[in-house]
C-alpha positions as CSV (number, residue, x, y, z in Angstrom):
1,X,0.0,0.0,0.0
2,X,1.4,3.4,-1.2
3,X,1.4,6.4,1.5
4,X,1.0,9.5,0.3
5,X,1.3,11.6,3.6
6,X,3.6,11.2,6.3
7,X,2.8,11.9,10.3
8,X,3.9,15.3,11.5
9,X,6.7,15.4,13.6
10,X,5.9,16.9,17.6
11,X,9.9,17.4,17.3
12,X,10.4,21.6,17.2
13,X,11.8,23.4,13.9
14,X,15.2,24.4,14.1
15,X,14.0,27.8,13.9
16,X,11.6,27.2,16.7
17,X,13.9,25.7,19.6
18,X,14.7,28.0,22.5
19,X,18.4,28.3,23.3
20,X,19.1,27.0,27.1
21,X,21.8,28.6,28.8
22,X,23.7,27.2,32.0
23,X,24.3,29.4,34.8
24,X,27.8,30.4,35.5
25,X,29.3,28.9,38.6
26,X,27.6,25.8,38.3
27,X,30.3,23.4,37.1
28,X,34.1,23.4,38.0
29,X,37.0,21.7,36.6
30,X,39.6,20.1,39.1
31,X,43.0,21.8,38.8
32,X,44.5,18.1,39.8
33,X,42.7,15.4,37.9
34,X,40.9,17.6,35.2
35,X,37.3,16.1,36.2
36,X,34.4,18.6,35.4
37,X,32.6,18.5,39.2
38,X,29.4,20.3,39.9
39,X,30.2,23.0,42.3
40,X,27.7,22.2,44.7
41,X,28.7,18.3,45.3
42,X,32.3,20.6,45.9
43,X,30.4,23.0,48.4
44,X,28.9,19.6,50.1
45,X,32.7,18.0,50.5
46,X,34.4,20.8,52.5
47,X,35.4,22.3,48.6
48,X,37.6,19.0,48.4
49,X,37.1,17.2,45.2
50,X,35.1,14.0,45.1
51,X,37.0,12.3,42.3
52,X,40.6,12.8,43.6
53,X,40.7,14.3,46.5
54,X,42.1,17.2,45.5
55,X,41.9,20.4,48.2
56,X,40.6,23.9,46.4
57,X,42.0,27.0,48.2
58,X,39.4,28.3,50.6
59,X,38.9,31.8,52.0
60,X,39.6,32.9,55.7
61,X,35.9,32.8,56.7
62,X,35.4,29.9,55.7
63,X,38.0,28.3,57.0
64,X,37.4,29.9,60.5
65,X,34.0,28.2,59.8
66,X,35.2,24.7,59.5
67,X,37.9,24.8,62.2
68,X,36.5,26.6,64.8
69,X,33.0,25.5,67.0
70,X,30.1,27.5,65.6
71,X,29.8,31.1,67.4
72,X,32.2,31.0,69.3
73,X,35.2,33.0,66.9
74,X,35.3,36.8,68.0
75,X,38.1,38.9,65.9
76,X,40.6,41.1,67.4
77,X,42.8,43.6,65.9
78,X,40.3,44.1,62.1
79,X,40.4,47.8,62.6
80,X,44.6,47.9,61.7
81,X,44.8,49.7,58.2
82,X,47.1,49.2,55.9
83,X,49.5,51.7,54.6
84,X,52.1,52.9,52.4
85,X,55.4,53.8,53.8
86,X,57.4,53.4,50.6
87,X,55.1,55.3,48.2
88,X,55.4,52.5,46.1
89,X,54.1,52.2,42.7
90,X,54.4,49.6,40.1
91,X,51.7,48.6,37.2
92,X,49.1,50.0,40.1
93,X,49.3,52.3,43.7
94,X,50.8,49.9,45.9
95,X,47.0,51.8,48.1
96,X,45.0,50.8,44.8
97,X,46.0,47.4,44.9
98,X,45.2,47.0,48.6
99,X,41.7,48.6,47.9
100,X,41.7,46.1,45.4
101,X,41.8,43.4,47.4
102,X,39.9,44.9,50.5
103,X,36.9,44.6,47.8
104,X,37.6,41.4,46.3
105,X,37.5,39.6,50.2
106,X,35.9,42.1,52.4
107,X,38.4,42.2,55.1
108,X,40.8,44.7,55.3
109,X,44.6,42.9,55.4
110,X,45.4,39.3,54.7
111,X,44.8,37.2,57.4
112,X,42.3,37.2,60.4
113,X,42.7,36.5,63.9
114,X,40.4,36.1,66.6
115,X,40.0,34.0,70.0
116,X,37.4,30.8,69.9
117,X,37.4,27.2,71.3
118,X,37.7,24.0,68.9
119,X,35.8,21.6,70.3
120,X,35.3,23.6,73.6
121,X,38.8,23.9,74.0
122,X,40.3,27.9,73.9
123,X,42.3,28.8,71.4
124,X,43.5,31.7,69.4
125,X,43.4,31.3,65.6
126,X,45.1,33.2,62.8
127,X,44.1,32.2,59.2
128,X,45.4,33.3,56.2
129,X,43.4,34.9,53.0
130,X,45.3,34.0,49.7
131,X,42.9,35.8,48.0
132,X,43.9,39.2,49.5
133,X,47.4,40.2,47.5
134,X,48.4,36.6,47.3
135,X,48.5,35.7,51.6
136,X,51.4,38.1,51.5
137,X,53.0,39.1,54.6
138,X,53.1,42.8,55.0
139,X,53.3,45.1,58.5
140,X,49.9,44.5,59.0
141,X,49.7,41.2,58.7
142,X,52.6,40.6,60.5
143,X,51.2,42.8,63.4
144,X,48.2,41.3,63.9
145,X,50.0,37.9,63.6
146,X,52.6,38.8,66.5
147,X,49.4,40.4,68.5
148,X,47.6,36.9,67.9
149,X,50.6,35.2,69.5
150,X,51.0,37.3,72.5
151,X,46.9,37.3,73.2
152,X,47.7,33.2,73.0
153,X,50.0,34.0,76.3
154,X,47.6,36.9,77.6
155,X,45.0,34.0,77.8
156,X,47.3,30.9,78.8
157,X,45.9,29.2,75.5
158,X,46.6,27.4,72.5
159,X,47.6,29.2,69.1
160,X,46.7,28.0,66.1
161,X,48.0,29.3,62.8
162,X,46.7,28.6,59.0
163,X,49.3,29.9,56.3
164,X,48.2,30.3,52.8
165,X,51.1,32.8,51.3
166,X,53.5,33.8,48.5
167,X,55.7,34.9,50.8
168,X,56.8,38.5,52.2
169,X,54.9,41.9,50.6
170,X,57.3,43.1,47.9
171,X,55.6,46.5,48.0
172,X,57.2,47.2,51.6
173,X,60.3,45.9,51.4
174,X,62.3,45.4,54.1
175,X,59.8,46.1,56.5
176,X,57.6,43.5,55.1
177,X,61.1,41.4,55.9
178,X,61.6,42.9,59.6
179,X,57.9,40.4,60.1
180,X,59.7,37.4,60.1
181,X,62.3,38.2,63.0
182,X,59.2,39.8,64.6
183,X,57.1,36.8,64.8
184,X,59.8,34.4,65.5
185,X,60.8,36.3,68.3
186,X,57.0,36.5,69.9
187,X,56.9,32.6,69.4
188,X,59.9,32.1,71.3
189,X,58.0,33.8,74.2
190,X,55.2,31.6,73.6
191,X,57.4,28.6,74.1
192,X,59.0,29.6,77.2
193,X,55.2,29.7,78.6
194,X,54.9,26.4,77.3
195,X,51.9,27.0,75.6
196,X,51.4,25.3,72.1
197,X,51.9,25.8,68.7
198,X,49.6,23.6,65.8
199,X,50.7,25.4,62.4
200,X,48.4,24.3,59.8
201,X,50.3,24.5,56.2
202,X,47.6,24.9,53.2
203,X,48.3,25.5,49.8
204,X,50.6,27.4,49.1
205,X,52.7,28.2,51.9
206,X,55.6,29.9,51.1
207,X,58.5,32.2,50.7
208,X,59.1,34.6,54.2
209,X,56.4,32.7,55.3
210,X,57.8,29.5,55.4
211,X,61.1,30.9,56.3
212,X,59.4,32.2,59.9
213,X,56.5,31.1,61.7
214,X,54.5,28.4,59.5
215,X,57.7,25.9,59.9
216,X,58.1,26.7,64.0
217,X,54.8,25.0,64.8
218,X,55.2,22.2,68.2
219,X,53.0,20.2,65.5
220,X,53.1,20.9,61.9
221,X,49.9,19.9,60.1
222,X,49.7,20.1,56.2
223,X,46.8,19.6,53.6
224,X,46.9,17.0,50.9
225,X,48.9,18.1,47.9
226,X,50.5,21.6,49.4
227,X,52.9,23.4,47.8
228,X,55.3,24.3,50.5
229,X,58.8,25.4,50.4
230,X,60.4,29.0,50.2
231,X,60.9,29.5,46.5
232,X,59.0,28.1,43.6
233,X,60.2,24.9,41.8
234,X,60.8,26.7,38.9
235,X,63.6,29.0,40.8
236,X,65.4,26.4,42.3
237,X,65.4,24.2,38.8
238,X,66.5,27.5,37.1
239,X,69.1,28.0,40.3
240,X,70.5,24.5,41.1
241,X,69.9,23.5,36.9
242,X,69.2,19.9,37.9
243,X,65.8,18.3,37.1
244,X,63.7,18.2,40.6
245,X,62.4,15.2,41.8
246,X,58.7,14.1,41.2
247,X,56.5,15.7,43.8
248,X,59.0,18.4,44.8
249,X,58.0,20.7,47.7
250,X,54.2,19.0,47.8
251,X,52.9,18.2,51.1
252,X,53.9,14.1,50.8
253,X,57.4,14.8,49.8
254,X,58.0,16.8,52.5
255,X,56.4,14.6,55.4
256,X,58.8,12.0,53.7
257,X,61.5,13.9,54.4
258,X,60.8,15.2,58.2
259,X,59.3,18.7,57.0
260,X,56.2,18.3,58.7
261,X,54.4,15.8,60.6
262,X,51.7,14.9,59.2
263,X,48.8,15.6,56.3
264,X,45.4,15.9,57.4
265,X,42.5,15.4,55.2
266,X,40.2,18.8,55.8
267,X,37.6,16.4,56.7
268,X,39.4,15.3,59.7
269,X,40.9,18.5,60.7
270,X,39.0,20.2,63.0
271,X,38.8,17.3,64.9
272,X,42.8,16.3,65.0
273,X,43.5,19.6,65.7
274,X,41.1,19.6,68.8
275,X,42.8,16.6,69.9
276,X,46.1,18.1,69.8
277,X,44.7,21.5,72.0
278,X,43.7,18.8,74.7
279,X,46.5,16.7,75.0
280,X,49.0,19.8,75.0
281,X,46.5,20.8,78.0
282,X,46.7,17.5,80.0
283,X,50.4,18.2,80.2
């Protein structure tokens, strides 16, 4: 039997279909394993990633929110400004860059400090933003990190520190250099107290950094995968002009090698470092 009509098609014309767009934001590619991940399962896992494990850099607030018991962190010391003793002025205002950042995080230097408990043990906590001007150590930031240490004595409590940095503040100079003599020196007083020390080492951690306080912790903790170290890879290859070996300055070549003492999952932090605060106490 011959046809001679066909069924319409429900499908739409080409000319009829509606274009669908995705929202922004809603998918993010891992920087270890190359996975596309949807940013919320990331949001769900502590912004680790699902497939591989791999730790995205988080901001000060929120790490304050996973470390520390819930409303019990109250800052110190946000009111310090920073400013500009050298005048300095490179592509940008050494001030425009630092207004800069002060929008792009909402806090005004890079790191934030503030008293709390961690599992109902006190502590005082100073976390690093890497998103303000790189985590860079500056006057202000090492201010409010030597203050940090010497409210740890004023209270008779533990310190905990969270570097995220590239190092010393170029724009100041050797002031920005003076930081790391400054807070070495205040946590030498906080050892003669015998009060303790967990650094927590994130990446990246380092430069003047690395050279001072992060690496003077009673217990160094690092993340997964860190890059830690004082100059980059690519400086000491260029340097030393010998190939590095595989996994250079990363978190598990460094525990390897006695650098730190262990790597802590950010899943289990809070609760390792809480451990720490109270067996430092039974002493």
């Amino acid at each position: 039997m011959v046809t001679w009509f066909r069924k319409r098609s429900s499908r739409p014309k080409r000319s009829e279909r509606r274009n669908v767009t995705v929202p922004e934001g809603l998918w993010i590619k891992c920087n270890n394993c190359g996975e596309i991940v949807y940013n919320k399962e990331i949001d769900r896992n502590l912004k680790v990633c699902p497939k591989c494990d791999y730790h995205f850099r988080i901001s000060a607030r929120e790490r304050i929110d996973l470390l520390v018991d819930a409303g019990s962190f109250e800052e110190f010391d946000s009111a310090i400004e920073n400013l500009d003793p050298l005048k300095f002025k490179d592509s940008l205002k050494y001030t425009d860059r630092i207004k800069k950042a002060e929008k792009k995080t909402g806090q005004s230097s890079a790191v934030v400090c503030g008293t709390c408990t961690i599992d109902g043990t006190c502590a005082v906590v100073s976390v690093f933003d890497f998103a303000f001007m790189g985590g860079s150590m500056g006057s202000v930031v090492g201010e409010k990190v030597t203050r940090a240490i010497e409210k740890a004595v004023e209270q008779r409590c533990g310190l905990v520190i969270v570097s995220s940095s590239g190092g010393a503040r170029m724009q100041e100079g050797a002031l920005s250099l003076m930081q790391m003599a400054k807070s070495s020196a205040a946590l030498a007083r906080l050892r003669r107290e015998r009060l303790p020390f967990i650094s927590i080492l994130t990446d990246p951690t380092t430069g003047g950094v690395t050279a001072s306080f992060a690496m003077l912790g009673d217990v160094n903790i690092a993340e997964p995968k860190a890059l830690i170290g004082f100059a980059g890879p690519r400086v000491i290859e260029q340097t030393i002009r010998q190939e590095l070996p595989e996994g250079f300055q990363r978190s598990e070549f460094l525990l390897e090698h006695g650098m730190v003492d262990c790597i802590v999952s950010r899943r289990e932090l809070k609760g390792t470092v809480a451990d720490l605060l109270a067996a430092f106490n039974m002493e």
